[in-house]
GUZAKOL-174023 format. One record per residue (C-alpha): x, z, y; residue in three letters. Coordinates in pm, whole numbers, plus 50000, padded with zeros to 5 digits. Example, Ala and Ser with C-alpha at 12.3 -4.5 7.8 and 13.67 -1.06 7.14 Angstrom:
2
512305078049550ALA 513675071449894SER 
//
This chain:
108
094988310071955UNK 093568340772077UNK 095338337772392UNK 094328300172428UNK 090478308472411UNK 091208339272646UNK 092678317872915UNK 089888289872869UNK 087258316972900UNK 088488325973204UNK 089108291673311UNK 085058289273285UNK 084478319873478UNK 086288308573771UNK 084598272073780UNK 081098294873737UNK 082038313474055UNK 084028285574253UNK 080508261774213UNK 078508297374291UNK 080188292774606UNK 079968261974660UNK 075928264074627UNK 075518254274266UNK 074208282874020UNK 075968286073768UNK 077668309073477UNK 080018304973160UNK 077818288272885UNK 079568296372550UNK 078588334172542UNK 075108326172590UNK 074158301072380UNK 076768302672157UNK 076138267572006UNK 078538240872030UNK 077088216072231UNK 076228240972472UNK 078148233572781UNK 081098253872874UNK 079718259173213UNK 075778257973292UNK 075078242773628UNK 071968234173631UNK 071728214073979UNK 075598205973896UNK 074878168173831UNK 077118164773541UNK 077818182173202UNK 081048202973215UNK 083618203372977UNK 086118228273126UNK 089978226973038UNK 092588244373159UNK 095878237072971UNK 099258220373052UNK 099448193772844UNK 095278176772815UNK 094548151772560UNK 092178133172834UNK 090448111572621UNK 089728134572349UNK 088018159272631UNK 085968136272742UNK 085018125972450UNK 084088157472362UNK 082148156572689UNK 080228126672588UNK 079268141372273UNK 077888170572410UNK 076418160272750UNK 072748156572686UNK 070588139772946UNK 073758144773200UNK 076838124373250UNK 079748135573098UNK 082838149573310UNK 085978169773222UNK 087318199073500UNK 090738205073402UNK 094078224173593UNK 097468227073456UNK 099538261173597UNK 100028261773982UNK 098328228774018UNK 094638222174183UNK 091108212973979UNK 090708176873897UNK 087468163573745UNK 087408131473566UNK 084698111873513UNK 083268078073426UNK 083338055473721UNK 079908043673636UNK 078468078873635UNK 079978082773982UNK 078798054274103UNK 074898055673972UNK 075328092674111UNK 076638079974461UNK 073858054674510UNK 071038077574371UNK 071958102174683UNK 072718072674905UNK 068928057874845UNK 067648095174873UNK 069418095075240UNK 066808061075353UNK 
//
């Protein structure tokens, strides 16, 4: 167990600095706050709520879940890697889409 929530802790740290440098503040979330529907990563011009995984075998569905739960005002999406494999993010289609056509009318 202890090695699980060592791994996921780094986990967050790396999506906090890969989204650093990508332009998006952010940091891990759980050390902070230390409540449990605080995000595991806080990004606050990140538009969604993070719910960070990074284990081989992820129960999708009960992430996001847990994502939904916990997202606030946001919409809910799950970042999750397996070993020697890239980040994925998964997220509701209609999230994506609202989010696509909020920037797209922003653009005009």
């Amino acid at each position: 167990m202890v090695h699980s929530r060592n791994k996921g802790a780094r986990y967050e740290r790396e999506l906090a600095h890969l989204l650093n440098d990508h332009g998006f503040t952010a940091r891990r979330g759980q050390q902070f706050s230390g409540g449990a529907e605080s995000p595991d990563v806080v990004a606050p011009d990140f538009p969604f709520h993070i719910e960070a995984k990074r284990v081989e075998k992820l129960n999708l569905y009960s992430a996001m879940t847990q994502s939904i739960r916990d997202a606030g005002d946001k919409p809910p999406c799950v970042i999750h890697r397996k070993n020697n494999s890239e980040n994925l993010i998964t997220c509701r289609l209609e999230d994506l889409l609202k989010l696509m056509n909020n920037n797209n009318n922003e653009k005009k």
